[in-house]
N, CA, C and O atoms as a Maestro MAE file, in Angstrom:
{
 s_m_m2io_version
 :::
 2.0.0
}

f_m_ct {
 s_m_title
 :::
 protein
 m_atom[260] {
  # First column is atom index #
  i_m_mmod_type
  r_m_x_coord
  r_m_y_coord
  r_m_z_coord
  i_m_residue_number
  s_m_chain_name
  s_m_pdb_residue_name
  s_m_pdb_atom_name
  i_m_atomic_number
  :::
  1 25 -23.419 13.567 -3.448 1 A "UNK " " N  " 7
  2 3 -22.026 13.201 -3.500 1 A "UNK " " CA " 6
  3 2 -21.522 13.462 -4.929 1 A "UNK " " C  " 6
  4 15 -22.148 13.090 -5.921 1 A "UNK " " O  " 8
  5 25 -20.291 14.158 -4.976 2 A "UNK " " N  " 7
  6 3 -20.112 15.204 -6.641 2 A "UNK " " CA " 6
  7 2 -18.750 13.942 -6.520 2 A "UNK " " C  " 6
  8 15 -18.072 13.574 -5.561 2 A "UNK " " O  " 8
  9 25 -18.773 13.475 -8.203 3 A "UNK " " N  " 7
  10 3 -17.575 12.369 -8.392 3 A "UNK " " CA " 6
  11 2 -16.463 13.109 -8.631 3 A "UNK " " C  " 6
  12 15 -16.361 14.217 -9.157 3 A "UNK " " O  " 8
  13 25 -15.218 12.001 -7.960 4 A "UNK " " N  " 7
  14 3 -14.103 12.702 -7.573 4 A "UNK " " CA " 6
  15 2 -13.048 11.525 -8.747 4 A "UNK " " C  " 6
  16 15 -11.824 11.538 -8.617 4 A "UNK " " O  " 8
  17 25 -13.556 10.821 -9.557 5 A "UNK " " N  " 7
  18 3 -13.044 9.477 -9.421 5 A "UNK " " CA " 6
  19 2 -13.149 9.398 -10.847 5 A "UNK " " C  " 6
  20 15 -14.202 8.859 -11.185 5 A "UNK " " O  " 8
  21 25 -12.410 9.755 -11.804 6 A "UNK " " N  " 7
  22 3 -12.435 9.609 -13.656 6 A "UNK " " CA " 6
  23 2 -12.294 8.389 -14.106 6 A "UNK " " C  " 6
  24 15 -12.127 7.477 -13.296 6 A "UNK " " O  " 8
  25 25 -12.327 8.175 -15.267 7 A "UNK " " N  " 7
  26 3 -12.300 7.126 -16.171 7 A "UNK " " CA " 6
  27 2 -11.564 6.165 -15.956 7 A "UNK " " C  " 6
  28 15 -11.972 5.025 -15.738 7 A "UNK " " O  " 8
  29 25 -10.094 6.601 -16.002 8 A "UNK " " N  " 7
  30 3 -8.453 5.899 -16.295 8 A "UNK " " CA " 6
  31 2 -8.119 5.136 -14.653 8 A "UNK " " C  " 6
  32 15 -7.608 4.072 -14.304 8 A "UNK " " O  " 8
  33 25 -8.767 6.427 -13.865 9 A "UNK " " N  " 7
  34 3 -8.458 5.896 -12.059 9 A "UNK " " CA " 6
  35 2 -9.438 4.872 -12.147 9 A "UNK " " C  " 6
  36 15 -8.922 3.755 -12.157 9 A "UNK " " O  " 8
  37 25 -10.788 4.876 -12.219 10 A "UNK " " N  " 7
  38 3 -11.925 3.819 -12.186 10 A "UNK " " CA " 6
  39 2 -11.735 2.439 -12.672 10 A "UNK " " C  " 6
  40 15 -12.022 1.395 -12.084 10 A "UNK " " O  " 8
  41 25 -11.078 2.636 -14.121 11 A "UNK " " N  " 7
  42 3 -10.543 1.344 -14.461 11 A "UNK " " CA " 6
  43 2 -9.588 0.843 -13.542 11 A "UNK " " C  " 6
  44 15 -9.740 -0.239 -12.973 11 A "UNK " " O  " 8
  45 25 -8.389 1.751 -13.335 12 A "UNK " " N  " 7
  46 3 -7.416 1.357 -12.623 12 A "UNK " " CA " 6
  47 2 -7.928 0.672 -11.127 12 A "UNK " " C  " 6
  48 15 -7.131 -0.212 -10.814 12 A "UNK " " O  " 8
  49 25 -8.924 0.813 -10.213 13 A "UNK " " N  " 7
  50 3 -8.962 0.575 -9.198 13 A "UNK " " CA " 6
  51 2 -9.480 -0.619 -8.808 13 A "UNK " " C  " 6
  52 15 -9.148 -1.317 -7.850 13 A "UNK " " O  " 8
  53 25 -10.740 -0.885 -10.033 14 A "UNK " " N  " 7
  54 3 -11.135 -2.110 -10.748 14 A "UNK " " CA " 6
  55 2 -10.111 -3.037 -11.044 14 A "UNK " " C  " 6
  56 15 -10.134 -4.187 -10.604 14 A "UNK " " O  " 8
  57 25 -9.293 -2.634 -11.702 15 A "UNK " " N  " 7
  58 3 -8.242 -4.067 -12.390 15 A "UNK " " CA " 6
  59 2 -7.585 -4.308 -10.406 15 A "UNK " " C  " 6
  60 15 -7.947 -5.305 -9.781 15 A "UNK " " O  " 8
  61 25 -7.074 -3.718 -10.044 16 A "UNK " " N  " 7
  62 3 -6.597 -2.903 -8.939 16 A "UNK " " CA " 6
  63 2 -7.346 -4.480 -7.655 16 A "UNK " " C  " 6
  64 15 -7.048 -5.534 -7.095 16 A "UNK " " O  " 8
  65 25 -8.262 -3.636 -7.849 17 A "UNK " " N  " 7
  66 3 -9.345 -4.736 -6.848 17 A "UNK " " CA " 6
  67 2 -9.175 -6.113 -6.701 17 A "UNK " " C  " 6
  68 15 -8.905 -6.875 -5.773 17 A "UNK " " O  " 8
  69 25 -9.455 -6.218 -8.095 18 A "UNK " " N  " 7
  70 3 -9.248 -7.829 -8.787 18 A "UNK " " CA " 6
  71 2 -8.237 -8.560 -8.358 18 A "UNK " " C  " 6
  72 15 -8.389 -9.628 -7.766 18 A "UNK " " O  " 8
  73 25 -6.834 -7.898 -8.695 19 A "UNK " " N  " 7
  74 3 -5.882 -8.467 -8.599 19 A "UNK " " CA " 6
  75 2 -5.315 -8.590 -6.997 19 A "UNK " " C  " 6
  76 15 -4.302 -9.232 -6.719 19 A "UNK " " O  " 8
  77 25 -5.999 -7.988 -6.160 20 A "UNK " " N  " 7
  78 3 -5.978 -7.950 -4.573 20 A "UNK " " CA " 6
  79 2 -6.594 -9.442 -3.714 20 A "UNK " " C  " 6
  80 15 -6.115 -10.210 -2.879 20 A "UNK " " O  " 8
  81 25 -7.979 -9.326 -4.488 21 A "UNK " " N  " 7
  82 3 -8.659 -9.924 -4.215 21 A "UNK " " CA " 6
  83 2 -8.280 -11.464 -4.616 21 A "UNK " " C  " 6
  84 15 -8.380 -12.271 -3.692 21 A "UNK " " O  " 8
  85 25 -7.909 -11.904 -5.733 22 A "UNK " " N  " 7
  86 3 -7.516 -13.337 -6.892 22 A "UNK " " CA " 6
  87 2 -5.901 -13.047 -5.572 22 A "UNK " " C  " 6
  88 15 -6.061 -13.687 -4.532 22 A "UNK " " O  " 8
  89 25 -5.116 -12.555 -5.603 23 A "UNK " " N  " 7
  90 3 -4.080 -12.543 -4.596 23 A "UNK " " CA " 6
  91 2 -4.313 -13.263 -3.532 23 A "UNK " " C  " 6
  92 15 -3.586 -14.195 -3.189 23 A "UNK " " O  " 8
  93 25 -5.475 -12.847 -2.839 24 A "UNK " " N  " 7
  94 3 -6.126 -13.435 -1.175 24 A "UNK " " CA " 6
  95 2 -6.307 -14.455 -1.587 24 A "UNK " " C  " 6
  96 15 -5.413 -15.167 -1.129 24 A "UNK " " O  " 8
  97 25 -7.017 -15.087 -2.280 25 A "UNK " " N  " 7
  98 3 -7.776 -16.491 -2.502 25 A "UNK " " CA " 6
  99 2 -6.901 -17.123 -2.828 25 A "UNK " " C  " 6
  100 15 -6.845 -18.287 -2.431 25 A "UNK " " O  " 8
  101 25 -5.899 -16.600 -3.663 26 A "UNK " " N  " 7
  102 3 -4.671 -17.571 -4.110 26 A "UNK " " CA " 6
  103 2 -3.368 -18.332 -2.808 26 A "UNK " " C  " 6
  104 15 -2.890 -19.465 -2.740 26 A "UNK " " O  " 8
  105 25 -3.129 -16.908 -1.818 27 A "UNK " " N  " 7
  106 3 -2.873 -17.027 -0.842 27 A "UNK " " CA " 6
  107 2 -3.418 -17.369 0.663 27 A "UNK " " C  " 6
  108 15 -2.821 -17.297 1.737 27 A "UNK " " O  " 8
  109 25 -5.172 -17.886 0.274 28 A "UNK " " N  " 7
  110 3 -5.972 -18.253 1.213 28 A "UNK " " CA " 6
  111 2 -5.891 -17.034 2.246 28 A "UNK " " C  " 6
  112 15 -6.329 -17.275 3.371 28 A "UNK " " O  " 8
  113 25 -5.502 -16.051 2.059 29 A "UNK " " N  " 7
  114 3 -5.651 -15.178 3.057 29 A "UNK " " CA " 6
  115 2 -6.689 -13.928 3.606 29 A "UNK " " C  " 6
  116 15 -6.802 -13.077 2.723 29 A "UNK " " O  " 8
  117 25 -7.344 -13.654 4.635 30 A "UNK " " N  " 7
  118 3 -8.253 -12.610 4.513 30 A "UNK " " CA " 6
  119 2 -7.891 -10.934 3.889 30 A "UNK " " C  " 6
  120 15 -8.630 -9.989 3.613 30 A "UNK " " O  " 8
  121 25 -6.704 -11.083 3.846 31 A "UNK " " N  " 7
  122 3 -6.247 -9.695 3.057 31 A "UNK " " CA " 6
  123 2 -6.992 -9.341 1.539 31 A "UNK " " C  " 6
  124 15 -7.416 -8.309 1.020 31 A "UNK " " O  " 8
  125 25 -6.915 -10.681 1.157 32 A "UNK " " N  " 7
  126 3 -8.324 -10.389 -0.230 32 A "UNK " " CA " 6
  127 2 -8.948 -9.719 -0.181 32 A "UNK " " C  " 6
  128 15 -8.966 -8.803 -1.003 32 A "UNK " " O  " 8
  129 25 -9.957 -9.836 0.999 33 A "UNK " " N  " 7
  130 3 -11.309 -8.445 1.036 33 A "UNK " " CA " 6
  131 2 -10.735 -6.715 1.153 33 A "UNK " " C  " 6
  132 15 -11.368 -5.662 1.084 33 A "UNK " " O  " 8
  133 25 -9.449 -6.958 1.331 34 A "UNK " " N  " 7
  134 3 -9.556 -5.296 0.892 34 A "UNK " " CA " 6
  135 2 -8.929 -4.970 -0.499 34 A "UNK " " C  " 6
  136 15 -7.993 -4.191 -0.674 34 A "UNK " " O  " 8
  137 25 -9.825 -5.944 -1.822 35 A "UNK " " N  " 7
  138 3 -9.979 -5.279 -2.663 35 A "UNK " " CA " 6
  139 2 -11.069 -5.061 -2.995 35 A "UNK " " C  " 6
  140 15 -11.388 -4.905 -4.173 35 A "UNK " " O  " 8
  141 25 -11.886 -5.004 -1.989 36 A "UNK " " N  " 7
  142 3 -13.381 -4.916 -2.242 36 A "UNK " " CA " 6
  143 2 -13.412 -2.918 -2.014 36 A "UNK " " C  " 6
  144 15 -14.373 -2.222 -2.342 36 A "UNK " " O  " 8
  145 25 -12.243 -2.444 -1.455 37 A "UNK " " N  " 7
  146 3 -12.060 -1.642 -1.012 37 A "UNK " " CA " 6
  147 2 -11.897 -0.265 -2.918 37 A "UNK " " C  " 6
  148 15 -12.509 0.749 -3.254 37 A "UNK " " O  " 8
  149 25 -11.031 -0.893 -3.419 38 A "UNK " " N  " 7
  150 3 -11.273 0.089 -4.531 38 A "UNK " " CA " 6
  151 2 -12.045 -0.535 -5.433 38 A "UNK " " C  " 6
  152 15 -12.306 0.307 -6.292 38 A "UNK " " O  " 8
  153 25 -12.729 -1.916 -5.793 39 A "UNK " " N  " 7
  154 3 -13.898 -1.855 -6.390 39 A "UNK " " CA " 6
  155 2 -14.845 -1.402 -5.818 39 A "UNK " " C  " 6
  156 15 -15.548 -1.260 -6.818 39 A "UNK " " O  " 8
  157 25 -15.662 -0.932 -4.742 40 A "UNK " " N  " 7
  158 3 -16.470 -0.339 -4.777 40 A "UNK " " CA " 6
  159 2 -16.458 1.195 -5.081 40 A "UNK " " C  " 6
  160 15 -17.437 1.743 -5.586 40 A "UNK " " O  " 8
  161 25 -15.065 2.013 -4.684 41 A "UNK " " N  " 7
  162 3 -14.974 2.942 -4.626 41 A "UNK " " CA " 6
  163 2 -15.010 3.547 -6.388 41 A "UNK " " C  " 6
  164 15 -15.304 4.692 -6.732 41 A "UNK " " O  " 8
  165 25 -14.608 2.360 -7.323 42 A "UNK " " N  " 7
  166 3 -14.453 2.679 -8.381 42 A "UNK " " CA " 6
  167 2 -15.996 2.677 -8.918 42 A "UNK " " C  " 6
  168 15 -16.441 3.408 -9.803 42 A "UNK " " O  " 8
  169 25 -16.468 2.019 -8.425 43 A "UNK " " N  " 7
  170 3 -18.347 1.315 -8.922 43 A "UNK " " CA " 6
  171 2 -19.434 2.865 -8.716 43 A "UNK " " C  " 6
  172 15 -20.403 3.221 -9.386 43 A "UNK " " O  " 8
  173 25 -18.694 3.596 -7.368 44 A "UNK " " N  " 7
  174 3 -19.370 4.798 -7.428 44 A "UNK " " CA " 6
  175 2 -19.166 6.076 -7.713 44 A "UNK " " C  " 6
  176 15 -19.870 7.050 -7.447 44 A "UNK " " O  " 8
  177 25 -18.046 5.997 -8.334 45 A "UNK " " N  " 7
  178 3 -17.351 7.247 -8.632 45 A "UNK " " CA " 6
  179 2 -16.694 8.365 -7.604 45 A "UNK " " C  " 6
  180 15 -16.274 9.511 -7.758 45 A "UNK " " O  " 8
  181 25 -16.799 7.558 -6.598 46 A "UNK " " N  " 7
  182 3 -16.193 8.695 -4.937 46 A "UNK " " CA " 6
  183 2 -15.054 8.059 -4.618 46 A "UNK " " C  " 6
  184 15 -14.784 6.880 -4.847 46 A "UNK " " O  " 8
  185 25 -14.169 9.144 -3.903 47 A "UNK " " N  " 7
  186 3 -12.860 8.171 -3.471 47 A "UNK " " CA " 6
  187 2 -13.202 9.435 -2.122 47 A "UNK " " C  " 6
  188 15 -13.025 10.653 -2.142 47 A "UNK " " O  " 8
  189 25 -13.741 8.545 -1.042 48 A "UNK " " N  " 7
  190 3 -12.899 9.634 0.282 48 A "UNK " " CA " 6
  191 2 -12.164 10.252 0.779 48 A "UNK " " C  " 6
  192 15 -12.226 11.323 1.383 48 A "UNK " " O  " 8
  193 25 -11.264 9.464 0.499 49 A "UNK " " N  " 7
  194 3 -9.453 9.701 0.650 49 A "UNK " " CA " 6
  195 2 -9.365 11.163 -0.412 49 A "UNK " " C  " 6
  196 15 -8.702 12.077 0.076 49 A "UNK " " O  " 8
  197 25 -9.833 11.367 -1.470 50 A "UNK " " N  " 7
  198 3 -9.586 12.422 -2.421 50 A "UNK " " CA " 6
  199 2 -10.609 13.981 -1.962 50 A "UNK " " C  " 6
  200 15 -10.522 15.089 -2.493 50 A "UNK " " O  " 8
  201 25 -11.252 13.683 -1.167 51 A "UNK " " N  " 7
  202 3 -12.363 14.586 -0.320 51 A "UNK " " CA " 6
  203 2 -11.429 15.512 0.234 51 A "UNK " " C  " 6
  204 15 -11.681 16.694 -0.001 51 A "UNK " " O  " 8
  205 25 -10.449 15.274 0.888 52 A "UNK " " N  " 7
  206 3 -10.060 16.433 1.975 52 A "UNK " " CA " 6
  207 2 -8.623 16.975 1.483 52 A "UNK " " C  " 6
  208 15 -7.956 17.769 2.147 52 A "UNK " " O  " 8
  209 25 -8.300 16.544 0.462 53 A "UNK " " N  " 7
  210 3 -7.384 16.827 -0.507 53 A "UNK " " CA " 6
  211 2 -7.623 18.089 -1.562 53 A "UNK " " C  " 6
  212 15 -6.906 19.074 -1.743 53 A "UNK " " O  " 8
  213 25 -8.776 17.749 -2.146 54 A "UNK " " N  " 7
  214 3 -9.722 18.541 -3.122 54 A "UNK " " CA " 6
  215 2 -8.900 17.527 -4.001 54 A "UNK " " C  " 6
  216 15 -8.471 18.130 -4.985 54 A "UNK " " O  " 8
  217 25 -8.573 16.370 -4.000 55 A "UNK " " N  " 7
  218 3 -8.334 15.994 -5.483 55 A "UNK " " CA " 6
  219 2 -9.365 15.134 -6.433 55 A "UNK " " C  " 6
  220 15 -10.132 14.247 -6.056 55 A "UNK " " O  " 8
  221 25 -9.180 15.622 -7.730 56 A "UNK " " N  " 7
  222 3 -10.184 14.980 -8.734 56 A "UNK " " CA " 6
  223 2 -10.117 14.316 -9.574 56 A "UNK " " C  " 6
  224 15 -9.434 15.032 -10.306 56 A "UNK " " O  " 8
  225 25 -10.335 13.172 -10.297 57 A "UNK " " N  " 7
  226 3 -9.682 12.957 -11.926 57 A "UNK " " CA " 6
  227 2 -10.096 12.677 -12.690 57 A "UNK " " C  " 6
  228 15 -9.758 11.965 -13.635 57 A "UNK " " O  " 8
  229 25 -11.617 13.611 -12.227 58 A "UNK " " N  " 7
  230 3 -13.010 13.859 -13.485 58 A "UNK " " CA " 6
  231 2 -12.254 15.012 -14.641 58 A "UNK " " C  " 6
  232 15 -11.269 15.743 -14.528 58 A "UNK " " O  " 8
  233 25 -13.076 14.811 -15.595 59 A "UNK " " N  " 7
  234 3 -12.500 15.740 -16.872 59 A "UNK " " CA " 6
  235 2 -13.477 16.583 -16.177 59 A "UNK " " C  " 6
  236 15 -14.431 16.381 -15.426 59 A "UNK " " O  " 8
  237 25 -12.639 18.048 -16.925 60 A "UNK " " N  " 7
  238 3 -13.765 19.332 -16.494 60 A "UNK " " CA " 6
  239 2 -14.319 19.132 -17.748 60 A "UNK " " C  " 6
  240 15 -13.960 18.504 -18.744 60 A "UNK " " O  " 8
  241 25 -15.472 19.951 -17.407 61 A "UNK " " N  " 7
  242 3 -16.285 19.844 -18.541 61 A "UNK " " CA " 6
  243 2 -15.315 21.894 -19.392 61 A "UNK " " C  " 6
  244 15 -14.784 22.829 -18.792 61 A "UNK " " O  " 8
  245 25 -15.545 21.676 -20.728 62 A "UNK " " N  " 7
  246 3 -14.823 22.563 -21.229 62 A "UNK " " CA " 6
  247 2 -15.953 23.562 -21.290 62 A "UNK " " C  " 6
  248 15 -17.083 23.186 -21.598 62 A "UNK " " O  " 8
  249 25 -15.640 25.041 -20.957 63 A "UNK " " N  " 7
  250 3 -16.788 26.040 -21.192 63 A "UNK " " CA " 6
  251 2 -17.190 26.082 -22.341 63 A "UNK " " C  " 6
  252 15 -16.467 25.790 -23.294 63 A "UNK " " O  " 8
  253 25 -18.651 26.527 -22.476 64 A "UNK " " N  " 7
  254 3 -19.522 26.721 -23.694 64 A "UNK " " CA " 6
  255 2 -19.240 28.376 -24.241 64 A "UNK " " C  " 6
  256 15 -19.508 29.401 -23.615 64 A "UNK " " O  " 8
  257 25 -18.575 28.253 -25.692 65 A "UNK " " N  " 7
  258 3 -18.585 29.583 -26.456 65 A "UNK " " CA " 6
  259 2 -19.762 29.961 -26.709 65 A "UNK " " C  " 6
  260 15 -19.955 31.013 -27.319 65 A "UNK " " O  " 8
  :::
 }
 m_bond[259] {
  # First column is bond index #
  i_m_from
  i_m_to
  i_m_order
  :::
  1 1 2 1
  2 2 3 1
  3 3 4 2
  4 3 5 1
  5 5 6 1
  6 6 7 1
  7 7 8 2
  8 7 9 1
  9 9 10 1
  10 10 11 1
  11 11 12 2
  12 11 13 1
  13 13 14 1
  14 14 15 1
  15 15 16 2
  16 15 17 1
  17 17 18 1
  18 18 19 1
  19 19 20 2
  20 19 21 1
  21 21 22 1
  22 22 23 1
  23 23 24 2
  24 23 25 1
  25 25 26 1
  26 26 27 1
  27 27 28 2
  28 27 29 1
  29 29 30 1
  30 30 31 1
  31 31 32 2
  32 31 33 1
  33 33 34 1
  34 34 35 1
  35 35 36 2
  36 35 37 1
  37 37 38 1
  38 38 39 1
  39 39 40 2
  40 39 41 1
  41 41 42 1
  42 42 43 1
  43 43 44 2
  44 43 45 1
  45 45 46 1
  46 46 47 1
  47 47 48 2
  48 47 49 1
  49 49 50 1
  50 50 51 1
  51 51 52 2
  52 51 53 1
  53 53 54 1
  54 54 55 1
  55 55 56 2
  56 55 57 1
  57 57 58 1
  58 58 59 1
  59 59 60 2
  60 59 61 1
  61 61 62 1
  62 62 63 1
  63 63 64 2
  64 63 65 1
  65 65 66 1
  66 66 67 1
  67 67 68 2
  68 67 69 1
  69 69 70 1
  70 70 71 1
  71 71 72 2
  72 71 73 1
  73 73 74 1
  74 74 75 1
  75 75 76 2
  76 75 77 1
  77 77 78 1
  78 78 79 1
  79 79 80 2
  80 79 81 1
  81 81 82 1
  82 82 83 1
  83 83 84 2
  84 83 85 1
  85 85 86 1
  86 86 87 1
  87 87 88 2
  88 87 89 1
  89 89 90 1
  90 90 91 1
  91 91 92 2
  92 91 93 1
  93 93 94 1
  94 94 95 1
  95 95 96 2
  96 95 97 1
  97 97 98 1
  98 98 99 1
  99 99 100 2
  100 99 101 1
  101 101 102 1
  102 102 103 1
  103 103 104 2
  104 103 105 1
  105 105 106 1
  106 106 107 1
  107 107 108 2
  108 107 109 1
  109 109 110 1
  110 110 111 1
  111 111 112 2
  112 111 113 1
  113 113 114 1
  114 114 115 1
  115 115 116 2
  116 115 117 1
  117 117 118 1
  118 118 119 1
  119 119 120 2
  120 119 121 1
  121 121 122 1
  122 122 123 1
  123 123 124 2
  124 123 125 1
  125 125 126 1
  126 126 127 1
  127 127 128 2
  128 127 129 1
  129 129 130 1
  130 130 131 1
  131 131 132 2
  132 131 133 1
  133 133 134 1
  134 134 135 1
  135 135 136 2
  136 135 137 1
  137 137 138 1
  138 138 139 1
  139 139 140 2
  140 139 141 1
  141 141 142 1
  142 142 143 1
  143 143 144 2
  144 143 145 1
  145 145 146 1
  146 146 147 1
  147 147 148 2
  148 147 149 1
  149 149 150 1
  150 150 151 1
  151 151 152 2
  152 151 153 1
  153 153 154 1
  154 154 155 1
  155 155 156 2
  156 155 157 1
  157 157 158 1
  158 158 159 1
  159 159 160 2
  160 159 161 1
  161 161 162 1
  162 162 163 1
  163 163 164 2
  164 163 165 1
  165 165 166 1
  166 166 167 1
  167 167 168 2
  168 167 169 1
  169 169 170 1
  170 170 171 1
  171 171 172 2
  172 171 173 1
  173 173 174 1
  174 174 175 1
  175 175 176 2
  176 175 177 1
  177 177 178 1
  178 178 179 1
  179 179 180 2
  180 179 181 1
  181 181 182 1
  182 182 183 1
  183 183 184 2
  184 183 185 1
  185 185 186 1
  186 186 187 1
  187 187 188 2
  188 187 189 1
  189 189 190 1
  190 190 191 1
  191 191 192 2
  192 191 193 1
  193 193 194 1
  194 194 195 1
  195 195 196 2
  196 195 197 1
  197 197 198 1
  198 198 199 1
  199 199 200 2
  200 199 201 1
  201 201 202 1
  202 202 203 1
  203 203 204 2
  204 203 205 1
  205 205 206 1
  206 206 207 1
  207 207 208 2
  208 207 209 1
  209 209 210 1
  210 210 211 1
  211 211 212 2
  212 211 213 1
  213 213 214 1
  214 214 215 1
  215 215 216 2
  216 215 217 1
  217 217 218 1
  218 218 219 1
  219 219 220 2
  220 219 221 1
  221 221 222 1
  222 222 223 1
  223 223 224 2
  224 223 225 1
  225 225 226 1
  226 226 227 1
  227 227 228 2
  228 227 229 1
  229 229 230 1
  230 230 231 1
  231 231 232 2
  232 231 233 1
  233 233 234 1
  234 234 235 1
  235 235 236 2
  236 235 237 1
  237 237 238 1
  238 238 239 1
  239 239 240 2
  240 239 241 1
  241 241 242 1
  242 242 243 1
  243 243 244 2
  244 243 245 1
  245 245 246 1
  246 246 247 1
  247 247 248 2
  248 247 249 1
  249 249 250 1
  250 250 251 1
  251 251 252 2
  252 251 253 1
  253 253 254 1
  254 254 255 1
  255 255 256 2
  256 255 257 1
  257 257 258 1
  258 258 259 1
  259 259 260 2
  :::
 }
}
């Protein structure tokens, strides 16, 4: 599995998660658990959803002179 999922998005999906999740509990509601949905996705560096897109928001690596 080749990562689709950069730095800035990873953080983002993380804070992202959190605040989904602290939302549910605050609102006692089961909607919380789907921020389990972009912390994990952020934890492994894959986003599915970005698979059939071709989208990425890994740095390329810059060619070697």
């Amino acid at each position: 599995m080749k990562k689709n999922v950069g730095s800035i998005d990873r953080i983002l999906r993380f804070v992202l998660g959190l605040v989904i999740i602290i939302l549910g509990i605050v609102n006692e509601s089961w909607w919380g658990l789907i921020g389990i949905v972009p912390i994990f996705t952020a934890s492994i560096n894959w986003c599915p959803l970005y698979l059939p897109f071709g989208i990425s928001t890994c740095k390329t690596p810059e060619p070697k002179k």
